[in-house]
PANU-525168 format. One record per residue: x, y, z of N, C-alpha, C in turn; residue number from 1. Coordinates in pm, 1 decimal. Layout:
{{X Y Z} {X Y Z} {X Y Z} NUM};
...
//
This chain:
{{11132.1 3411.7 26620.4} {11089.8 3277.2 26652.8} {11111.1 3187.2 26531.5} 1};
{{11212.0 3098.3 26530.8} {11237.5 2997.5 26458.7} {11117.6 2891.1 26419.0} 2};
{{11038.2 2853.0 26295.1} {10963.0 2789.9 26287.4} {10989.6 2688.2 26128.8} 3};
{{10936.9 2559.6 26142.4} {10950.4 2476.6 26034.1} {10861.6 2414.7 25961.6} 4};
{{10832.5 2421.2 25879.2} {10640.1 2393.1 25837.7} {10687.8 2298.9 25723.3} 5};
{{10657.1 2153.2 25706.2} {10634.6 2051.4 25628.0} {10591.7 2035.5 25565.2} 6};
{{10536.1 2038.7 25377.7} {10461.2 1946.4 25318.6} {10455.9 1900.2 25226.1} 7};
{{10398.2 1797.6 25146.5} {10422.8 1716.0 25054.1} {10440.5 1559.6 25064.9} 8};
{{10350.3 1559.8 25230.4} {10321.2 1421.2 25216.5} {10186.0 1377.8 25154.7} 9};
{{10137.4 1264.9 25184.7} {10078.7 1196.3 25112.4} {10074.1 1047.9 25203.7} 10};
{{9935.4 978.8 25069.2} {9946.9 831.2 25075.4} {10008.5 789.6 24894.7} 11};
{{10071.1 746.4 24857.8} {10088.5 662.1 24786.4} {10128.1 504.1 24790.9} 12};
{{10136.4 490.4 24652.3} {10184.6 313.5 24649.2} {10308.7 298.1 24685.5} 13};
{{10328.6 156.2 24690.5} {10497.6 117.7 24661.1} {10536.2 132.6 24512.2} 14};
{{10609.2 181.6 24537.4} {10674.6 212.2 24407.6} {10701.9 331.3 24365.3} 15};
{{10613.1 472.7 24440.8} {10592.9 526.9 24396.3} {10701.7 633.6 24453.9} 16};
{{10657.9 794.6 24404.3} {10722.7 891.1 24468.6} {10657.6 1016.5 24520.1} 17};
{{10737.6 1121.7 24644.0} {10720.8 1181.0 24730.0} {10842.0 1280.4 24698.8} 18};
{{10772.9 1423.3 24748.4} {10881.3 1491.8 24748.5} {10797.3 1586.4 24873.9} 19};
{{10939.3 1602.9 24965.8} {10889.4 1662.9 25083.7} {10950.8 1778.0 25086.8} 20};
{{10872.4 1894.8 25138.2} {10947.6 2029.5 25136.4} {10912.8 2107.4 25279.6} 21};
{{11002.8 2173.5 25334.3} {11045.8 2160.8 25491.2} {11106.7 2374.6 25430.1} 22};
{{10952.1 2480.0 25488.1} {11036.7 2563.1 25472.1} {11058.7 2643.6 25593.5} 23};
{{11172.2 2715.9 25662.4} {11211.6 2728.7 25786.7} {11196.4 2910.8 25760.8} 24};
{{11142.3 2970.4 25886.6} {11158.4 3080.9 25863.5} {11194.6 3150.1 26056.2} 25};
{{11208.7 3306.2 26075.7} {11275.1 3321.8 26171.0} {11438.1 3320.3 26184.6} 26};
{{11490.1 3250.0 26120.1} {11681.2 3233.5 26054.9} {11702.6 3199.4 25932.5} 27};
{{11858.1 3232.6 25928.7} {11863.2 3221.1 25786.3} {11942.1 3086.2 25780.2} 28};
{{11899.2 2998.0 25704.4} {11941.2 2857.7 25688.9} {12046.0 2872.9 25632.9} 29};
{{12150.2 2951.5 25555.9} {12290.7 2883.0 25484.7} {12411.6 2817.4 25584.3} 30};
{{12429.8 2859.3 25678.6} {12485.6 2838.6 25806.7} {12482.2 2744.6 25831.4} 31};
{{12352.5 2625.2 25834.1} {12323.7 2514.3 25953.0} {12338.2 2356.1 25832.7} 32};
{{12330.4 2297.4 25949.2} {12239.7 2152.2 25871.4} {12164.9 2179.0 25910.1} 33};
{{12114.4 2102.4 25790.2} {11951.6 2015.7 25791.0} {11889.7 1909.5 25751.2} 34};
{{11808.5 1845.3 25799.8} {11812.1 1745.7 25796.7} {11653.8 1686.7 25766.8} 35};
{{11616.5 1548.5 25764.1} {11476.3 1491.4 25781.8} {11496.1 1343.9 25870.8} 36};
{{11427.0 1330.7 25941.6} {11394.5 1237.7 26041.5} {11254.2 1183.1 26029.8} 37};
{{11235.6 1058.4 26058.6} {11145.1 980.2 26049.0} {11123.2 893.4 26188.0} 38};
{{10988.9 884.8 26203.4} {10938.9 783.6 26304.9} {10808.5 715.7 26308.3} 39};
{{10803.6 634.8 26265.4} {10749.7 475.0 26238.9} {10657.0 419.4 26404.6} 40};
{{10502.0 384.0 26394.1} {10479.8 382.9 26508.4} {10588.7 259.5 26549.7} 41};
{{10571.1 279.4 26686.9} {10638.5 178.6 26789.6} {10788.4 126.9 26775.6} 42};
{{10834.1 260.7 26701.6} {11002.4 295.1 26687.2} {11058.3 422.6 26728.2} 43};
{{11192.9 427.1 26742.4} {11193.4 554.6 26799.5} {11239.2 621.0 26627.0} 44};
{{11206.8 776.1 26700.1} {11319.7 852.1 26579.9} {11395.9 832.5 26459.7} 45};
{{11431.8 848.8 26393.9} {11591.3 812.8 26293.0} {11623.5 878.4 26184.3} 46};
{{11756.6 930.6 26178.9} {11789.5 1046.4 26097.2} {11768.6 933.1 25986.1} 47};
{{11707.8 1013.9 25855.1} {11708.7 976.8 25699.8} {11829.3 1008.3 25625.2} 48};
{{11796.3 1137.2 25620.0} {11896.9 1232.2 25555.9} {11958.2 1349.4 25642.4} 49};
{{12068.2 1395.9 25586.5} {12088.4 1543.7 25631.3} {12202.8 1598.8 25520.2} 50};
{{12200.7 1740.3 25586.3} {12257.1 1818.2 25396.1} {12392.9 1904.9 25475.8} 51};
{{12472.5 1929.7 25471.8} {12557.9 2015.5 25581.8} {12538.3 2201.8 25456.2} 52};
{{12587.7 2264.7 25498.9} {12614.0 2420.0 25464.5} {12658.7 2386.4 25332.2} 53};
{{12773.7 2327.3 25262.2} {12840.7 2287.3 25216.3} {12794.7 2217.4 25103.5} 54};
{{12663.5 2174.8 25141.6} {12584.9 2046.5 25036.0} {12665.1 1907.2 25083.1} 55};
{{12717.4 1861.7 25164.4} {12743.7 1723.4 25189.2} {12644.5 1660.8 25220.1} 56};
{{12612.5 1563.5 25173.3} {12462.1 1458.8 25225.2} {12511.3 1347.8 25291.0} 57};
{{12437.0 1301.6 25409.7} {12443.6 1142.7 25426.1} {12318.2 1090.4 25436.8} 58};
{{12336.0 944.5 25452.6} {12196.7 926.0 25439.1} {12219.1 762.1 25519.9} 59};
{{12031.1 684.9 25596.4} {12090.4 575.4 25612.9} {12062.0 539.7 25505.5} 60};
{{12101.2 385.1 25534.6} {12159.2 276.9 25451.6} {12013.7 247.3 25365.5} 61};
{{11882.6 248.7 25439.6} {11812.5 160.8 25370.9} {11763.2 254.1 25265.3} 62};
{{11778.0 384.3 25270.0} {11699.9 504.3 25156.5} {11845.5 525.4 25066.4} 63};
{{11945.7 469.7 25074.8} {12053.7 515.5 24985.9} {12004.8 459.0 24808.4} 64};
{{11994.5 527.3 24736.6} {11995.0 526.4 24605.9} {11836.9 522.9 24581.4} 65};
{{11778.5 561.0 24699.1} {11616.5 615.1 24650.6} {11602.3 772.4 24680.1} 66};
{{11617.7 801.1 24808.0} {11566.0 940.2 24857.2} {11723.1 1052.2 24820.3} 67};
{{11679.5 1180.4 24766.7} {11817.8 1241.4 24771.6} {11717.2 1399.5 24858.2} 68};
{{11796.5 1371.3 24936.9} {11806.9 1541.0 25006.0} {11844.6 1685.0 24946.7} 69};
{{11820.8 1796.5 24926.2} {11872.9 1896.7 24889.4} {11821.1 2015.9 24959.3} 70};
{{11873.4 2157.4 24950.1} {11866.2 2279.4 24971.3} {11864.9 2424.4 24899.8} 71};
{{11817.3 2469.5 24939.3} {11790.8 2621.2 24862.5} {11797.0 2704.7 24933.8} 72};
{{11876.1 2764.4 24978.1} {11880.4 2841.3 25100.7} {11842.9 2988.4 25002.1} 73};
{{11815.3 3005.9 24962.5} {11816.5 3159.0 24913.8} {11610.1 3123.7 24923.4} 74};
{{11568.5 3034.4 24963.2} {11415.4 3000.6 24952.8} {11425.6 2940.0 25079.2} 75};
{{11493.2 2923.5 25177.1} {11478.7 2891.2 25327.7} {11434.6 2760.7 25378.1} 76};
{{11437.5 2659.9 25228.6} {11381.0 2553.8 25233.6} {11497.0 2411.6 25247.7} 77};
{{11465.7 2280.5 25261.4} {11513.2 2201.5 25235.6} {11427.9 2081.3 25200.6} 78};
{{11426.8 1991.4 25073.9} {11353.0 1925.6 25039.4} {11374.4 1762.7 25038.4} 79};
{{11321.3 1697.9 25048.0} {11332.9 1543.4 25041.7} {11270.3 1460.3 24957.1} 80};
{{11317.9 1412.4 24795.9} {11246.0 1344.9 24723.4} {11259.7 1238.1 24685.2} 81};
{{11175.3 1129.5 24742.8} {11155.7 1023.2 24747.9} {11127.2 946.2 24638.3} 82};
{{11181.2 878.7 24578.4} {11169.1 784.9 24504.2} {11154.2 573.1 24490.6} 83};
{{11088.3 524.2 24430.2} {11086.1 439.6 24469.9} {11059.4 370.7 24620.1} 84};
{{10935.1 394.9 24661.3} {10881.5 419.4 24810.1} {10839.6 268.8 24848.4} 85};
{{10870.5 172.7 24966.9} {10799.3 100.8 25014.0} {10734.4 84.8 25133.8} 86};
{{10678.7 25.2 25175.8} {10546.5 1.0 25250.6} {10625.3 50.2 25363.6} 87};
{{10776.8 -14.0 25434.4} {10818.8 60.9 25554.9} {10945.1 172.5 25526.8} 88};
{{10885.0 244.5 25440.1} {10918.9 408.2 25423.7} {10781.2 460.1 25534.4} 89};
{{10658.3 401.3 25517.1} {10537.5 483.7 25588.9} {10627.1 528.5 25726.4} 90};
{{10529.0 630.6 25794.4} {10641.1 703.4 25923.3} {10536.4 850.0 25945.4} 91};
{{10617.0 911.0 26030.0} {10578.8 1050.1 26028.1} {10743.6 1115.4 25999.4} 92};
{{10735.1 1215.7 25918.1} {10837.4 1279.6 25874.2} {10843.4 1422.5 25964.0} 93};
{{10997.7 1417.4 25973.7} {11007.1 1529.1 26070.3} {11132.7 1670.4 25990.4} 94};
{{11139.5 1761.9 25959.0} {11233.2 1821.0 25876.5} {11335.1 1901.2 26049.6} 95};
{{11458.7 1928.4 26039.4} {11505.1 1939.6 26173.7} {11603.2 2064.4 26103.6} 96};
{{11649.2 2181.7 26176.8} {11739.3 2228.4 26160.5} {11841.1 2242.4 26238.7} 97};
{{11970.2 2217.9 26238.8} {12058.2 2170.2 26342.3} {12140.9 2350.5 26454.9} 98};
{{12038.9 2380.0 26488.8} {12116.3 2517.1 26551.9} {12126.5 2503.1 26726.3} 99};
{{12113.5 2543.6 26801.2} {12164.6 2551.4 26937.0} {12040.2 2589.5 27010.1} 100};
{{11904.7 2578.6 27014.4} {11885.9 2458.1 27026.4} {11834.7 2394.8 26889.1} 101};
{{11783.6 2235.5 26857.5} {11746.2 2180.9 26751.9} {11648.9 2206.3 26742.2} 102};
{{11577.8 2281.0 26615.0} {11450.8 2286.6 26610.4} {11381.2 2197.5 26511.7} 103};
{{11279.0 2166.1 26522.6} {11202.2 2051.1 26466.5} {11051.3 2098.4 26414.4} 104};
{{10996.0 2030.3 26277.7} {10886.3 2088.9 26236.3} {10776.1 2022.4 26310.2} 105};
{{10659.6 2002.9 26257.6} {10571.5 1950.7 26331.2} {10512.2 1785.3 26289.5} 106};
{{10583.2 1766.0 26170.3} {10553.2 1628.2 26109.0} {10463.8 1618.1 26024.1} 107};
{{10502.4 1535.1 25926.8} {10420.6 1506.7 25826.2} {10367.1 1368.6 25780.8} 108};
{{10269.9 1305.0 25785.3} {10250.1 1181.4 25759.6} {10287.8 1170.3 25607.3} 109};
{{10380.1 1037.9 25604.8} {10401.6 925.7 25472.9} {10333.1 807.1 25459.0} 110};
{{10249.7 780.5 25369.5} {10228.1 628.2 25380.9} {10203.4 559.5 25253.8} 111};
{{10301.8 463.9 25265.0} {10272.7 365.1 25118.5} {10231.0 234.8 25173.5} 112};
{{10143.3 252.2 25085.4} {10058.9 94.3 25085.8} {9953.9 109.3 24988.5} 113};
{{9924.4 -15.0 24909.8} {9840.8 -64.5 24829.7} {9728.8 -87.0 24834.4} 114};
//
């Protein structure tokens, strides 16, 4: 049974930083993407980041040159550390691993505000 357990959220400020750690057990992660997703009340979904087998990252537009994604597959993990955080970074964080079917952790609350 494939499972994904989240943590390292928090409340902090703007400004501040987060590092999220997403560790997957049941498979072995070198194989897949992975990824983190976010959802913001009264929005849907939205990929943040994702990491391919390979280490390729993308990311959207508005976390580019704050949040960097990475992996450790020999530790089954994939992490997300946030830097420079503002008020609509807050969300629930979701860590995803991309296999047949997608499995998804259970979420983690983010929230910056002052």
């Amino acid at each position: 049974q494939v499972q994904l357990v989240e943590s390292g959220g928090g409340l902090v400020h703007p400004g501040g930083s987060l590092r999220l750690s997403c560790v997957v057990s049941g498979i072995i992660v070198r194989s897949y993407v992975m990824g983190w997703y976010r959802q913001a009340p009264g929005s849907q979904r939205e990929l943040v980041a994702d990491i391919t087998s390979g280490g390729k990252t993308d990311y959207v537009e508005s976390v580019k040159g704050r949040f960097t994604i990475s992996r450790d597959n020999a530790k089954n993990t994939v992490y997300l550390q946030m830097n420079s955080l503002k008020v609509e970074d807050t969300a629930v964080y979701y860590c995803m691993i991309d296999v047949i079917p997608r499995y998804w952790g259970p979420g983690i609350q983010v929230t910056v505000s002052s």
